[in-house]
C-alpha positions, 0 to 999 in steps of 0.5 A: 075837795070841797070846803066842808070835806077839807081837813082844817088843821092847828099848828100842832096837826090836830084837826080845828074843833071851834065850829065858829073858826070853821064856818069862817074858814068854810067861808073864805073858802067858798070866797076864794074859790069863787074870785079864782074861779072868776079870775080863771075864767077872765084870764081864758077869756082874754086869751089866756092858756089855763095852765099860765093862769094857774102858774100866777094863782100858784105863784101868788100862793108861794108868796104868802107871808104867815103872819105869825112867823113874821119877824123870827126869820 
């Protein structure tokens, strides 16, 4: 799914309407996507199985912290 198809979403579930928050969010997207996509692309390179360069992206992504809820815990 690409950046422009995806559904960005508030806390609430309504979609975001503030086209400025979603060009932002469009850009990091594209960002991201392409770090991963160079980092993906290393880790194959140096001998690496595609399938445990995707279990450390999944991991780093299972250890981000939602900074509005840090502290509540």
């Amino acid at each position: 799914m690409s950046s422009e198809d995806f559904p960005w979403l508030d806390r609430d579930g309504q979609p975001v309407a503030c086209v400025e928050k979603v060009r932002v969010l469009r850009e990091n997207d594209a960002e991201l996507r392409q770090t991963l996509q160079d980092a993906f692309e290393d880790g194959i390179l140096m001998g690496v199985s595609p399938d445990a360069m995707r279990q450390s992206f999944i991991a780093i992504l299972a250890d981000l912290v939602d900074p509005k809820s840090q502290g509540n815990a």
